[in-house]
SEMI-841361 format. One record per residue: residue in one letter; residue number from 0; x, y negated, z negated of N, C-alpha, C, O, CB in turn. Coordinates in pm, 1 decimal, padded with zeros to 6 digits. Glycine has a CB too. Example, Ala and Ser with C-alpha at 12.3 -4.5 7.8 and 13.67 -1.06 7.14 Angstrom:
<recs>
REC   residuo   num        nc1        nc2        nc3       cac1       cac2       cac3        cc1        cc2        cc3        oc1        oc2        oc3       cbc1       cbc2       cbc3
REC         A     0    01319.0    00569.0   -00780.0    01230.0    00450.0   -00780.0    01320.0    00330.0   -00780.0    01423.6    00331.9   -00846.5    01130.8    00447.3   -00904.6
REC         S     1    01285.0    00225.0   -00708.0    01367.0    00106.0   -00714.0    01290.0   -00003.0   -00787.0    01340.9   -00113.8   -00803.9    01408.4    00059.8   -00572.5
</recs>
This chain:
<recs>
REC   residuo   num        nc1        nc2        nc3       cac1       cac2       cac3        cc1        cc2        cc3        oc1        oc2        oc3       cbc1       cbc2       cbc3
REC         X     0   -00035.0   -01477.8   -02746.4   -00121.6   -01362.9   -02753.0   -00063.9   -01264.4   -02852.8    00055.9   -01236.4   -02848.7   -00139.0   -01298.3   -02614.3
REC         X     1   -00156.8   -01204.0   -02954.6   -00110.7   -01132.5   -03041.3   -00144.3   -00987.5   -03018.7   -00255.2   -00961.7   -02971.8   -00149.1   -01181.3   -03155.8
REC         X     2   -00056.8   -00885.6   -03048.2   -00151.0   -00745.3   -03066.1   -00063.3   -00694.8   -03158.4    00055.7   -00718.0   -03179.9   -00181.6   -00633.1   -02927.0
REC         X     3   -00154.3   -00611.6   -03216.1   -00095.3   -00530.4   -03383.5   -00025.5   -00438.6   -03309.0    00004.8   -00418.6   -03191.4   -00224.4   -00440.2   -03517.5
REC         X     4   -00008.2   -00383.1   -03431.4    00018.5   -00223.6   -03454.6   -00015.2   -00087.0   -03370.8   -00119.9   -00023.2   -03381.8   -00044.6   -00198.4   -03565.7
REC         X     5    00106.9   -00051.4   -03275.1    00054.2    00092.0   -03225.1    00095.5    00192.6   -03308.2    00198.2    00194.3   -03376.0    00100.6    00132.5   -03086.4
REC         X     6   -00013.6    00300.3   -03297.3    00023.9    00421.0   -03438.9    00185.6    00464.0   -03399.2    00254.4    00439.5   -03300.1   -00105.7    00608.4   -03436.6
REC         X     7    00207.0    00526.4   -03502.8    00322.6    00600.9   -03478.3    00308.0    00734.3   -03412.0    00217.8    00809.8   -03448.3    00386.4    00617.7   -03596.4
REC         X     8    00414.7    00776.9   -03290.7    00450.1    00869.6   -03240.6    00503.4    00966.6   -03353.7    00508.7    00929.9   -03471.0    00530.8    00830.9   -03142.2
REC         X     9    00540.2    01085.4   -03314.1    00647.0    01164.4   -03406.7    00747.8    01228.2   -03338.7    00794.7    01336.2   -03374.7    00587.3    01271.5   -03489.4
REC         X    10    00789.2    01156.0   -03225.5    00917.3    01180.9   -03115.2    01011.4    01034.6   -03202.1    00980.6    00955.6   -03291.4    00857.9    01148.9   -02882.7
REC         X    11    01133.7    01056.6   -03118.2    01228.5    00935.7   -03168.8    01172.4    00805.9   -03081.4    01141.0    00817.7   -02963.0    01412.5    00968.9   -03133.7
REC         X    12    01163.2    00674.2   -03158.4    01080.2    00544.0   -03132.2    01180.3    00453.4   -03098.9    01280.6    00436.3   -03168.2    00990.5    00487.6   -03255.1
REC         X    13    01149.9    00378.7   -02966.3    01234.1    00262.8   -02958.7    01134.2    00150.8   -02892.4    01048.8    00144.8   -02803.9    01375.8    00294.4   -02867.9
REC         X    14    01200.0    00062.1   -02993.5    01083.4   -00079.3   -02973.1    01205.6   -00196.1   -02927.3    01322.2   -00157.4   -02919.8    00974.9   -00142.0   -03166.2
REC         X    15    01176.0   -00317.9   -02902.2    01217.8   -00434.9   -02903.6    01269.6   -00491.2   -03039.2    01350.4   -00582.6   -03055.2    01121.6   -00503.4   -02852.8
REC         X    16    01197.5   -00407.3   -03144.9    01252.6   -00419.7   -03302.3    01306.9   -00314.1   -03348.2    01297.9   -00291.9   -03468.9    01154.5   -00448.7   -03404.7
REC         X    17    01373.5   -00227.4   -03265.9    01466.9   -00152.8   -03324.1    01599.8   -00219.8   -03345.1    01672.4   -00278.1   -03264.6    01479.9   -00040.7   -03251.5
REC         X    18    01616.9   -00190.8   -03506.4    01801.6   -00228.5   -03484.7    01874.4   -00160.5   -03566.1    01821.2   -00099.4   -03658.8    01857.9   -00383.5   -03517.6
REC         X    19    02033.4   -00158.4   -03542.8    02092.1   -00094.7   -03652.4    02067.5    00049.4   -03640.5    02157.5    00108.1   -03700.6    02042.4   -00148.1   -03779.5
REC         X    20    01985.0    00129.9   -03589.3    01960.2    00270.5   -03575.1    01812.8    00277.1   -03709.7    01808.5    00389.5   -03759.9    02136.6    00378.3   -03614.2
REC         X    21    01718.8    00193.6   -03759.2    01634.4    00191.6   -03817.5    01549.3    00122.0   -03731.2    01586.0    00026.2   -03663.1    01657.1    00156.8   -03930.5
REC         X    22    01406.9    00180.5   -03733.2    01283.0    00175.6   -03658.6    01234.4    00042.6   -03767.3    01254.7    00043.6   -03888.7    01178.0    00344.4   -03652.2
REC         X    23    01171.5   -00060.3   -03696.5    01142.1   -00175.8   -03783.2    00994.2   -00240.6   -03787.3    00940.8   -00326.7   -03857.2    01235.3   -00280.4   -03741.9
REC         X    24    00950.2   -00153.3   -03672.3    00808.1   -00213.6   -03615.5    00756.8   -00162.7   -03521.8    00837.2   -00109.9   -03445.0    00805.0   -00336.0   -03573.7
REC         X    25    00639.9   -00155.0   -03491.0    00563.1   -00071.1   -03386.3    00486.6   -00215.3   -03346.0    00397.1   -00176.6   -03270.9    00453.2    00083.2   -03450.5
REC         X    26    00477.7   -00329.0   -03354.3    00410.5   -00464.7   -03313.8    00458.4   -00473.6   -03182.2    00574.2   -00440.8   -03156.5    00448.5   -00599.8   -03403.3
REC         X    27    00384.2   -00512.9   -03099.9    00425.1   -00565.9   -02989.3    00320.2   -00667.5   -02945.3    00211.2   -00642.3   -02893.8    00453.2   -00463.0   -02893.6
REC         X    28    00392.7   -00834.6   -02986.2    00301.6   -00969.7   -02993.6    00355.0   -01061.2   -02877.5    00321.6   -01177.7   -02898.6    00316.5   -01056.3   -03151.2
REC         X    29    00420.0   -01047.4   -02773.1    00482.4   -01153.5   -02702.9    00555.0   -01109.4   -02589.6    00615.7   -01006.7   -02620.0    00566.6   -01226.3   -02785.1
REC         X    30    00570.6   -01135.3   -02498.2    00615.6   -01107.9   -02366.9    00736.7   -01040.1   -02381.4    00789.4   -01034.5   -02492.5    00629.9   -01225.4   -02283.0
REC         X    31    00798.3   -00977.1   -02263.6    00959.1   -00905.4   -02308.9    00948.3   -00794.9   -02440.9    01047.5   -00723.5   -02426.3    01082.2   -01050.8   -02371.2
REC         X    32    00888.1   -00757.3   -02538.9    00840.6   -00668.7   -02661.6    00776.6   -00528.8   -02576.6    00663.3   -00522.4   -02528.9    00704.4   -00763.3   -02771.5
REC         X    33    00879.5   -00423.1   -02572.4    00829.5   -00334.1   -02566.6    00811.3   -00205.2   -02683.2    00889.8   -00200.2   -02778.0    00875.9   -00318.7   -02472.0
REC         X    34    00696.2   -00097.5   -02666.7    00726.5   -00012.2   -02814.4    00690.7    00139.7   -02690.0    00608.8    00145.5   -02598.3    00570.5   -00054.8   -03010.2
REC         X    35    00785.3    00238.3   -02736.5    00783.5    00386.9   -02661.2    00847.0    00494.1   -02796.6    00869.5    00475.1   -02916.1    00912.3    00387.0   -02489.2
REC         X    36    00859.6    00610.4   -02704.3    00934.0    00723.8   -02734.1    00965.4    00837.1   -02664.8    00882.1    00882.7   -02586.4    00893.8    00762.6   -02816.8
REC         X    37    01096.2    00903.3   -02683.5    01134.0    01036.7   -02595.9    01024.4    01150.5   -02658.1    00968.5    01174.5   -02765.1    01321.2    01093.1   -02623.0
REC         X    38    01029.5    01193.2   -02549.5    00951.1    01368.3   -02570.7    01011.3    01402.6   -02433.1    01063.1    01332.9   -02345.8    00729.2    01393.8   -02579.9
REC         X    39    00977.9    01580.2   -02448.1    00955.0    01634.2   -02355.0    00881.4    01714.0   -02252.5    00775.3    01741.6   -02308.5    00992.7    01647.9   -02369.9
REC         X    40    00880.1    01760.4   -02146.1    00774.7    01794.1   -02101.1    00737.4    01946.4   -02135.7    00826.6    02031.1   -02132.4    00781.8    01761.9   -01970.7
REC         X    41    00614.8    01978.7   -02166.6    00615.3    02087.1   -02248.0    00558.7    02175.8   -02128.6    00530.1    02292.0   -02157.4    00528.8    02074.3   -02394.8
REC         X    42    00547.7    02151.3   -02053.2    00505.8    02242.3   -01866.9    00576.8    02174.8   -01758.6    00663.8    02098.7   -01800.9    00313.0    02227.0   -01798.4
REC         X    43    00565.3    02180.0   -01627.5    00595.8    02133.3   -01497.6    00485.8    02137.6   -01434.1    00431.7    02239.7   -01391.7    00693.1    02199.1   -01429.1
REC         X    44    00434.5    01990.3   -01421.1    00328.6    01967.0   -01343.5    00289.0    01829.8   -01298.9    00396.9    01771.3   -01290.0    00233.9    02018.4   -01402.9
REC         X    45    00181.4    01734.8   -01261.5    00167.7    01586.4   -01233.0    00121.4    01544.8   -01418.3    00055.5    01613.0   -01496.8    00017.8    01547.1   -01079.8
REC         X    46    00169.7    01444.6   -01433.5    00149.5    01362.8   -01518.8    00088.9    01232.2   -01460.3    00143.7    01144.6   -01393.4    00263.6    01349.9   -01585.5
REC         X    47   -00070.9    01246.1   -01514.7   -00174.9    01128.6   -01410.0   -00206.2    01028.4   -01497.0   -00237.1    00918.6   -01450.7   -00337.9    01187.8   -01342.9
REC         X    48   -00201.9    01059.8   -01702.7   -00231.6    00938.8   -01749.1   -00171.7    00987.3   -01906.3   -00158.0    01098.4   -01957.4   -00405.0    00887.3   -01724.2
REC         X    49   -00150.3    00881.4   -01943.6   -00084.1    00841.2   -02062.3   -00170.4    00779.5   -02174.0   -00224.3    00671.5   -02149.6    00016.6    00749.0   -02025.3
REC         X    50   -00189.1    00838.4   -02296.6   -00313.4    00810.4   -02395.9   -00190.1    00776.3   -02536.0   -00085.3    00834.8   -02563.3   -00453.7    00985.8   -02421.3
REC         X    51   -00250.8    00670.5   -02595.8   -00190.2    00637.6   -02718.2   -00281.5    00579.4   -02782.5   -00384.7    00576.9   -02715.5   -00077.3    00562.6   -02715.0
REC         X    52   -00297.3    00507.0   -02931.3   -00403.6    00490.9   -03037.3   -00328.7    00311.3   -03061.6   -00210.9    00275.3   -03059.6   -00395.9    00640.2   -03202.7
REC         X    53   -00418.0    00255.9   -03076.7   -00397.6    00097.4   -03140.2   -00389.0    00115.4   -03269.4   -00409.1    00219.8   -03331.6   -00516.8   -00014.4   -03116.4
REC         X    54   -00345.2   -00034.8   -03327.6   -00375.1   -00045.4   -03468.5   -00475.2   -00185.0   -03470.2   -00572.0   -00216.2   -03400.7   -00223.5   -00058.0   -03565.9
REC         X    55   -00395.4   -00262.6   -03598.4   -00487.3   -00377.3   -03558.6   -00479.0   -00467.9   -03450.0   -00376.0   -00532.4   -03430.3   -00492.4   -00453.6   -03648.8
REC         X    56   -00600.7   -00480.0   -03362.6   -00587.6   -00580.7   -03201.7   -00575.2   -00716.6   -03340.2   -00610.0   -00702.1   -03457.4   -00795.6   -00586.6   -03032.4
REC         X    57   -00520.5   -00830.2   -03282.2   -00552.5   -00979.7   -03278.3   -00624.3   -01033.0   -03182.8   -00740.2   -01072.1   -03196.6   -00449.8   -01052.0   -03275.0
REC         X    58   -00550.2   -01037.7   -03067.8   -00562.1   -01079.6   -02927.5   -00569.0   -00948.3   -02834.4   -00503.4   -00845.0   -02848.3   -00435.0   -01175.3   -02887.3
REC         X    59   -00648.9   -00973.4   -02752.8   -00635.9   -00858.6   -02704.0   -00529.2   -00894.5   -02538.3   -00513.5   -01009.6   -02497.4   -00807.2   -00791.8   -02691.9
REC         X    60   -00481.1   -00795.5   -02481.1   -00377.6   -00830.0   -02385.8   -00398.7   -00694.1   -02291.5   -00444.5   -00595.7   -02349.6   -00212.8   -00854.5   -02460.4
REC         X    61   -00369.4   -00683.2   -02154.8   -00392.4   -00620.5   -02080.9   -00188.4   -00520.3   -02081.0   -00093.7   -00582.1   -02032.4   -00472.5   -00726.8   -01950.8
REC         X    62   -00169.8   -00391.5   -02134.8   -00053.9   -00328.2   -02157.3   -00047.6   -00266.8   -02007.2   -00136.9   -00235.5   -01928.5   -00055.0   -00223.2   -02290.2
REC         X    63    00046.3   -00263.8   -02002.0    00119.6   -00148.3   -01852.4    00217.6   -00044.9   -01978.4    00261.8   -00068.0   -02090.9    00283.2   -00277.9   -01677.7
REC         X    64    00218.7    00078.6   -01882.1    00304.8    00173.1   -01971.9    00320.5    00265.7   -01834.9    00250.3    00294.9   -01738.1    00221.2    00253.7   -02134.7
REC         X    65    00455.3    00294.8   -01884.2    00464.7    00455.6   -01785.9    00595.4    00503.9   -01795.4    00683.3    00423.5   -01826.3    00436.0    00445.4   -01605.2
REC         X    66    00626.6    00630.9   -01772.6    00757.8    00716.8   -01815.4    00878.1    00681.9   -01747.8    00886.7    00631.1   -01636.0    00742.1    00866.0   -01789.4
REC         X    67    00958.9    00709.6   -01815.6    01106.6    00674.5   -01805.8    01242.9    00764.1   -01783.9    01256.7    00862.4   -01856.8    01126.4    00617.2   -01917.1
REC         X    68    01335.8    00736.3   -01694.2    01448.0    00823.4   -01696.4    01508.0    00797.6   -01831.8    01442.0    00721.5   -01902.6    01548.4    00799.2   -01577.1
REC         X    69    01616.7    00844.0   -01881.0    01680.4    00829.4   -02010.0    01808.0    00825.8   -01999.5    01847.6    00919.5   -01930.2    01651.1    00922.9   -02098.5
REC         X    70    01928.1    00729.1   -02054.5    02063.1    00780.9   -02040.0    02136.6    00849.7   -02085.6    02087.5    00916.1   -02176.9    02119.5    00731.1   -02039.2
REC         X    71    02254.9    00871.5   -02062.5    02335.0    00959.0   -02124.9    02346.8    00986.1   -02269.4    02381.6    01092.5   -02320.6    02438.1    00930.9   -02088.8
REC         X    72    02316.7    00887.1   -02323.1    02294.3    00828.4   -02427.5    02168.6    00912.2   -02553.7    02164.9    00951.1   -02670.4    02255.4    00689.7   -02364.7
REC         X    73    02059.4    00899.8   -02399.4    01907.7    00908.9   -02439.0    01825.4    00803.0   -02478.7    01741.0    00821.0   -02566.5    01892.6    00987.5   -02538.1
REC         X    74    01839.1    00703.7   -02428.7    01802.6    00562.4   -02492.7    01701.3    00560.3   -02318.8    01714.6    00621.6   -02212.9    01980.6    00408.4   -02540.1
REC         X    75    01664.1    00519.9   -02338.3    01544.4    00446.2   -02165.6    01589.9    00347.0   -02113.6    01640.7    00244.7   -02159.5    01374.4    00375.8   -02184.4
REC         X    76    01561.3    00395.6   -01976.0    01606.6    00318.5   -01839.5    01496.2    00231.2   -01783.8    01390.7    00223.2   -01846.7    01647.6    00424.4   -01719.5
REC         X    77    01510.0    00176.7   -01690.1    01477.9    00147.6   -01599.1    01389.8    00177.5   -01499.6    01289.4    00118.8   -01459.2    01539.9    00142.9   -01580.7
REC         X    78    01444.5    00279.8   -01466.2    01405.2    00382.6   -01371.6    01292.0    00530.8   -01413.4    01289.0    00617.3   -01501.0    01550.8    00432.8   -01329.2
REC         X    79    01210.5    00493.5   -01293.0    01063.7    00554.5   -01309.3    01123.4    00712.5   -01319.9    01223.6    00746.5   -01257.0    00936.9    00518.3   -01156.5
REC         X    80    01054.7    00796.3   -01400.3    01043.3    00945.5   -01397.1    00952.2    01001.6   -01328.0    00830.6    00988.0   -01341.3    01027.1    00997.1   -01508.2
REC         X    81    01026.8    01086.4   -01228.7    00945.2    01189.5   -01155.6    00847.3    01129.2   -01038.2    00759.4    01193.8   -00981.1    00855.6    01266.6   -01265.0
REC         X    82    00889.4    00958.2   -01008.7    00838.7    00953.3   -00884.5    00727.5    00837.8   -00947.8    00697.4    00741.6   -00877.2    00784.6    01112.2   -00810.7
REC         X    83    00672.0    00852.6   -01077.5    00546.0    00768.6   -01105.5    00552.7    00629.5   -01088.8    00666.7    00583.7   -01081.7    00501.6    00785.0   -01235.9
REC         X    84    00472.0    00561.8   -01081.8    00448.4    00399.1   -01062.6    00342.3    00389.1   -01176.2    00249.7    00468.8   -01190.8    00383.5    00339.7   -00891.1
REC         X    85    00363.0    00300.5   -01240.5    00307.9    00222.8   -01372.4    00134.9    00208.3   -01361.5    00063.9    00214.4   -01261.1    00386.1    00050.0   -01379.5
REC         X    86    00105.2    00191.4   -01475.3   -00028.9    00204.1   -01451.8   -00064.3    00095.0   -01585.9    00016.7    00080.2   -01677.4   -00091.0    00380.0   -01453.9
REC         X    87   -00217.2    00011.5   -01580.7   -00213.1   -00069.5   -01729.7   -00357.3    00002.0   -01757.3   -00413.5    00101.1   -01710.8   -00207.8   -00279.9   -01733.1
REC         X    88   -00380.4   -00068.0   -01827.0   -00505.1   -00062.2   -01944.3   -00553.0   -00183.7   -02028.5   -00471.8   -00224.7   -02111.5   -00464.2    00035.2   -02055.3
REC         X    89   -00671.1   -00246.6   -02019.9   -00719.6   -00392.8   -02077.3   -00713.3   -00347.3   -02211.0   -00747.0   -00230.5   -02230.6   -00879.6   -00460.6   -02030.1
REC         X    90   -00680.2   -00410.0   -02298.3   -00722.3   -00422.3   -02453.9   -00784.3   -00525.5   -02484.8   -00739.8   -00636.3   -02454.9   -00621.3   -00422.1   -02546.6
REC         X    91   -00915.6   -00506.7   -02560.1   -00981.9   -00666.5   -02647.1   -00987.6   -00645.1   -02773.0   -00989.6   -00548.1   -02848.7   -01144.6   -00723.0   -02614.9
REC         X    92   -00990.4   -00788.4   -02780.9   -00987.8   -00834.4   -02923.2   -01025.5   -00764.1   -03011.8   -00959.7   -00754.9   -03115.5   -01048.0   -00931.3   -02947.1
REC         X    93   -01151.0   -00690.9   -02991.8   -01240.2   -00587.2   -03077.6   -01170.5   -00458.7   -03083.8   -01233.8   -00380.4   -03154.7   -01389.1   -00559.8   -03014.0
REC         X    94   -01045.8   -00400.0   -03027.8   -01038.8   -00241.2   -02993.5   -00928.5   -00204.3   -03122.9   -00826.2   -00138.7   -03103.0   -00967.4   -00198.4   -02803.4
REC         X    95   -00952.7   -00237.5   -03206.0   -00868.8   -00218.6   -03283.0   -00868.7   -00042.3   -03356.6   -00978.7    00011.2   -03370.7   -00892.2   -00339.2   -03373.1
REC         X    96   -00799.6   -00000.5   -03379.3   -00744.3    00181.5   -03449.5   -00827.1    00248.0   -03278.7   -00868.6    00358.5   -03313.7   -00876.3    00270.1   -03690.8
REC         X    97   -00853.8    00235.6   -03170.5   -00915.0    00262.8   -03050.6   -00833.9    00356.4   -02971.1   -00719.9    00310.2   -02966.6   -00940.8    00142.6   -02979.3
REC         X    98   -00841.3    00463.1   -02908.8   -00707.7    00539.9   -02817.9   -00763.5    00468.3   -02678.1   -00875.3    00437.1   -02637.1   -00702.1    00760.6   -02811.1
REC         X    99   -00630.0    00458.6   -02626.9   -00630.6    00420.9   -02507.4   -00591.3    00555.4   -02378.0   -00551.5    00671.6   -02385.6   -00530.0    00298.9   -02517.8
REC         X   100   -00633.1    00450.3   -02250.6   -00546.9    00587.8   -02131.3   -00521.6    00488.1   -02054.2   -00603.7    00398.0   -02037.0   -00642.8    00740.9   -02034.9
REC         X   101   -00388.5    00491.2   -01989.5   -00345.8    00420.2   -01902.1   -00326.4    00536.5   -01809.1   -00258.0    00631.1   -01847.9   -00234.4    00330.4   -01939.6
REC         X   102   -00386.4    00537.8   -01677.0   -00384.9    00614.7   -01552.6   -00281.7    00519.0   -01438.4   -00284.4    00404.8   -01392.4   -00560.4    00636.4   -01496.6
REC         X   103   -00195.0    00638.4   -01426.3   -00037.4    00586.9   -01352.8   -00130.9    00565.8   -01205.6   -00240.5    00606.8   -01167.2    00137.8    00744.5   -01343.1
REC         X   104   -00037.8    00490.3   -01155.8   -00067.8    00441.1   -01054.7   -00082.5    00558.7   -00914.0   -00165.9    00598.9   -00832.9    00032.7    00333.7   -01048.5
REC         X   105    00110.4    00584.0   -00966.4    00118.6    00730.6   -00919.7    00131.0    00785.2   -01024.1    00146.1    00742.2   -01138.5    00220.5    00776.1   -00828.7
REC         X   106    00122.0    00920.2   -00967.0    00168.5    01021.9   -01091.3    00284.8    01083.8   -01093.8    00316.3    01129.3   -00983.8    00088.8    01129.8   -01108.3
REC         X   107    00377.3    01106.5   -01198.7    00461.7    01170.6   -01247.1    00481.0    01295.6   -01219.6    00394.2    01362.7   -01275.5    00453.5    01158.3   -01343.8
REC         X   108    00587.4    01388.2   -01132.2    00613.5    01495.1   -01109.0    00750.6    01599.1   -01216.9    00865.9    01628.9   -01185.9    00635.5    01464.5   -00967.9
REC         X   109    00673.7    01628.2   -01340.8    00718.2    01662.7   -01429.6    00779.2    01808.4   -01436.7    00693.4    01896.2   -01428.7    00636.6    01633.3   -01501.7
REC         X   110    00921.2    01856.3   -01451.3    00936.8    01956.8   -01484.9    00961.3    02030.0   -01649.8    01032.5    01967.4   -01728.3    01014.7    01964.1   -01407.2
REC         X   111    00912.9    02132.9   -01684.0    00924.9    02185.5   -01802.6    01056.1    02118.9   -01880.3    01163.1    02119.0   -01819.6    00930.6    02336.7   -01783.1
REC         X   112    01050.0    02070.2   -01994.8    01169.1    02052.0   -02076.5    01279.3    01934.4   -02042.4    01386.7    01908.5   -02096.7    01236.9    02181.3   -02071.2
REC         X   113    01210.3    01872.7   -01930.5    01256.3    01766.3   -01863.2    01268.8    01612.6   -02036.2    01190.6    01614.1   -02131.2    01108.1    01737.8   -01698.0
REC         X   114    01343.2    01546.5   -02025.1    01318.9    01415.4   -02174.4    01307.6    01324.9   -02042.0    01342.0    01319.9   -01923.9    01491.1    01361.3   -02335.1
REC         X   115    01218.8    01240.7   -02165.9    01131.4    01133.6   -02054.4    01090.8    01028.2   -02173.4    01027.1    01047.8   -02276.9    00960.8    01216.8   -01955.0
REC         X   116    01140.7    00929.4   -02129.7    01054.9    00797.7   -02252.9    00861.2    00746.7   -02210.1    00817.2    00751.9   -02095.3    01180.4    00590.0   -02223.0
REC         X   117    00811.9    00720.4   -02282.2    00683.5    00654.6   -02268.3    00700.0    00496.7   -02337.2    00717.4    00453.2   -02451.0    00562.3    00752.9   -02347.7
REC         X   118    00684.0    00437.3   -02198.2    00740.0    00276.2   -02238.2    00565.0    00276.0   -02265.4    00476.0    00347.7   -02219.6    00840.9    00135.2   -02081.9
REC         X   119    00563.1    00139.0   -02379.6    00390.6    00028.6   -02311.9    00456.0   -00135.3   -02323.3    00546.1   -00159.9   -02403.5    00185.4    00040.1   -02474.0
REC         X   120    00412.4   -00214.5   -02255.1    00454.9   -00303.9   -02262.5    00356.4   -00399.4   -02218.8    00266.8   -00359.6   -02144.4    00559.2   -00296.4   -02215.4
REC         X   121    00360.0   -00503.5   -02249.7    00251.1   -00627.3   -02152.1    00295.1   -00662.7   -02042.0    00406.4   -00686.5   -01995.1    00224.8   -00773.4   -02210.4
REC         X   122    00125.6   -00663.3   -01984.5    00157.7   -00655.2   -01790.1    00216.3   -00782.6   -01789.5    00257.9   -00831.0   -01684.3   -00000.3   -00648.0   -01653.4
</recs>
């Protein structure tokens, strides 16, 4: 299953093709391939859904995405932010340059200025 290109963020980007400390790709075509970025929260409040823009679909694939603790580091964890549970969104073949919303399952209990990654990944 293929899917293009998600637009670019303008927070710092980490994909499955990051290496070396250079950003290499925003593609995400194959299982295990994830593409995100840190921001922060610019209020304190629920965070209920998560919107980002395609590029070119191939295949279309059903994405899960949802926010992230960060490490010491600042690199993304594991571990859900603020309580949320993951949420997906279908993509087809046709949705290509299209914004999406993935609505969390739960929602995210966000405080002001809090850093938080936005993973998407295939369900």
């Amino acid at each position: 299953m293929t899917l293009q290109t998600i637009s670019n963020p303008t927070s710092n980007i980490f994909s499955s093709t990051y290496a070396a400390g250079f950003y290499t790709s925003n593609l995400i075509d194959a299982s295990g391939e994830k593409f995100g970025f840190v921001f922060a929260a610019p209020k304190s409040g629920n965070i209920t859904t998560l919107r980002f823009r395609l590029g070119t679909v191939t295949t279309g694939q059903t994405l899960r995405g949802g926010l992230y603790l960060l490490d010491d580091e600042g690199n993304p964890t594991t571990s859900a932010y603020g309580g949320m549970a993951v949420g997906t969104v279908a993509v087809g073949d046709a949705d290509d340059n299209m914004e999406k919303v993935i609505t969390l399952a739960t929602p995210a209990t966000a405080v002001l200025g809090d850093k938080m990654a936005f993973i998407i990944e295939f369900d």
